[in-house]
N, C-alpha and C positions, 0 to 999 in steps of 0.2 A: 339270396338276392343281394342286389348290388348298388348304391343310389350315385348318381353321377350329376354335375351340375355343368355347364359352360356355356360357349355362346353360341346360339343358333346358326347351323349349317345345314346344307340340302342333304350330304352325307347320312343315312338313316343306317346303315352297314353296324351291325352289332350292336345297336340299339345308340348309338351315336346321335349328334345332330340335337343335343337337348336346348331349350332356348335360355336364355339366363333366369336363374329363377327354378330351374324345371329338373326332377331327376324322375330318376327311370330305375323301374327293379324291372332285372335282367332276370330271366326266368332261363333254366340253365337243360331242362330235360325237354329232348325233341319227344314230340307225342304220338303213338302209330296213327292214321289217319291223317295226319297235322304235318303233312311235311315242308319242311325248313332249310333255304340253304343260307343257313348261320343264323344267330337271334334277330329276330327283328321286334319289331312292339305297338302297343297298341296305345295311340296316346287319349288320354282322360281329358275332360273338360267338365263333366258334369259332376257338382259339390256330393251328391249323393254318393257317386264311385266314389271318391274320396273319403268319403266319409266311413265308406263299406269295408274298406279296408285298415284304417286306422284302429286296430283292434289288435291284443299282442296274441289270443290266438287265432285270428284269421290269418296274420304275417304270418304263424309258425305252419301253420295248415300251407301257406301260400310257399313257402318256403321249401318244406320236406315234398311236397306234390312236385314242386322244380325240379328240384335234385333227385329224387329219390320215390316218384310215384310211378304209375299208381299205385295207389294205397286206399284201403275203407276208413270207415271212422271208426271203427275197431282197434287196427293201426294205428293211424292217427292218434288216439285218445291213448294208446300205451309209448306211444314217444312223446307227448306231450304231459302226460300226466295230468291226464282231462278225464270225462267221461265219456262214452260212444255218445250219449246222445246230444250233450253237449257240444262234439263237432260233427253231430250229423246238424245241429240248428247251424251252427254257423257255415258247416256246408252248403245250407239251401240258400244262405242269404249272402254267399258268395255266388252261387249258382244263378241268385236272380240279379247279377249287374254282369251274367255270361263274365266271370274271373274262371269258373271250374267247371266242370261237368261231368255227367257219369261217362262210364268207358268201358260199360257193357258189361255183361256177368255180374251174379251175385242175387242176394234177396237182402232187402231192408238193411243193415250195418254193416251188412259185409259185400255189399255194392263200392266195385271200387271209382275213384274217382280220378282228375286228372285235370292239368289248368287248361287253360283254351288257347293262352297266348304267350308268348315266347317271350316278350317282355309286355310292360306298360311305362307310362312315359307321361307326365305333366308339364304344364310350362307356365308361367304368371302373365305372359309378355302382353296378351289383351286379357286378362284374366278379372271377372267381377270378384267384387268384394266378398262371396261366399265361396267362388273358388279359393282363392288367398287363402283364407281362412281354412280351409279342408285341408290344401295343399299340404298348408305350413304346420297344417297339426301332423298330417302324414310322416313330412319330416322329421317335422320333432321326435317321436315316437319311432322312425328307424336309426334316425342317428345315436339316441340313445341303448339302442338294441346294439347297433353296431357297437358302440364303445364297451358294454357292458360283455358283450363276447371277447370283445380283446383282451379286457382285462382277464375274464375268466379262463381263456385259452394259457394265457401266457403264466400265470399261477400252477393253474391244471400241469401244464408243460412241466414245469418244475418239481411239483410234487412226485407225476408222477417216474419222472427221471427220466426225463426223453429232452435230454442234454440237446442234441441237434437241431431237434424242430424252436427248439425255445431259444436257443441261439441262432436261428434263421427267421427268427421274427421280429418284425423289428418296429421300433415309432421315431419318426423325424418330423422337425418341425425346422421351415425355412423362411427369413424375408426377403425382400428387395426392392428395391426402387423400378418399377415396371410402367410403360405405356399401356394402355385399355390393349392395344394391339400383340405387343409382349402377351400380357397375361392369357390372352384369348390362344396363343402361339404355344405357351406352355402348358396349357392344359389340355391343351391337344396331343401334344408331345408327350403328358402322363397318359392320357387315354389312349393311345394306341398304342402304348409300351404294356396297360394295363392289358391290351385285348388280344396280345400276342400268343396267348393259348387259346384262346376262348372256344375253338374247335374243340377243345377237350372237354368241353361243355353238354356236347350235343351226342359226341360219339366218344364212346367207353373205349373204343379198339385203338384210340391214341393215348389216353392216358398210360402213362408209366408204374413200372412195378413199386410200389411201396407212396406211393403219392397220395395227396391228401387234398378234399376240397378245402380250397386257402379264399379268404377273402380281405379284398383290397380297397381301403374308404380315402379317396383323395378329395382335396378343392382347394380353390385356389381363387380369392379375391382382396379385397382391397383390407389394410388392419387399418382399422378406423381408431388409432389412440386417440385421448384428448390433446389437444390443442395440437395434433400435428398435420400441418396442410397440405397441399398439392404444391407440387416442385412448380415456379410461376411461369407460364408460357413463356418464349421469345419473341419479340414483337416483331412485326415486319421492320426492314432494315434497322435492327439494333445491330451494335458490334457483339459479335462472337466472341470474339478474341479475347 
């Protein structure tokens, strides 16, 4: 899963269109029954969804069900290093905000299961005081996941001597002096450079031989240091020059 922030557009195309404030896990496997042409998403408003998923093993349940389901909670619980019954609870209480569902076959644990929607997607822009709060806990809680996988990938990479992938990964950190409009411009520019496979998301017959699911954590807003201010408008007929 993949969280994305920028500024509200009509664009929904690949789970796009998030409004400021707002990110979106991109759920990556098309579902049979559930047909898809490219991700789209389901956007949250209510603190309780929010709140349902704020949990590090329902992300991970939420996560390998993306990529990699269906799966039971038998599954589940040996790639997690959980117990079945363990993520069979937190399966039901995924199940009761419709995030997963059964996906037919099986009896009790070995019932597989499968997410319902292709992405999900929040936003603040009219957002009450209890959303914020769900939202921002969500947040916190995958940005940390995310960082915590890059580090361990990039470690991992090296240990275990896979020179190439560990050299094609990379971290950059950039500023600039930007208009709300600029900035709005280039995150759009990262997002749709980010979404340029994203069909390999859905359908296995395009990924390439030896490829790896990679993920990609951008944003791009304002660095609030202390004491430094906003460049001062131009007034009406001032000299330029």
């Amino acid at each position: 899963m993949s969280t994305k922030k920028g500024a509200r557009r009509d664009d929904t195309t690949q789970g796009t269109g998030q409004a400021a404030g707002e990110a979106s896990l991109e759920v990556a496997e098309q579902q049979p029954d559930h047909p898809q042409q490219g991700p789209s998403f389901r956007r949250l408003s209510d603190p309780r969804e929010l709140a349902a998923l704020a949990h590090p093993v329902r992300l991970g349940i939420m996560e390998l069900l993306t990529v990699d389901g269906p799966l039971t909670a038998t599954e589940l619980a040996d790639r997690l290093d959980e117990t079945p019954a363990n993520c069979s609870w937190h399966l039901r209480k995924l199940a009761d905000h419709s995030f997963v569902e059964e996906a037919g076959g099986g009896i009790g644990r070995q019932r597989p299961w499968r997410v319902r929607q292709v992405g999900l997607a929040w936003d603040d822009t009219d957002a009450t005081p209890g959303e914020l709060r769900a939202g921002r806990a969500l947040e916190d809680m995958l940005l940390q996941r995310q960082v915590a996988r890059f580090q361990q990938a990039r470690a991992q990479l090296v240990d275990d001597g896979e020179r190439e992938w560990a050299e094609a990964s990379s971290l950059s950190q950039h500023a600039s002096w930007l208009t709300p409009d600029e900035l709005d411009e280039i995150n759009g520019e990262i997002l749709s450079v980010l979404e340029r496979y994203a069909d390999r998301l859905t359908d296995t017959a395009l990924r390439p031989p030896g490829s790896r699911l990679c993920e990609f954590v951008a944003w791009g807003a304002p660095l609030l240091l202390p004491g430094l201010e906003e460049t001062p408008a131009v007034t009406a007929g001032a000299d330029a020059s």
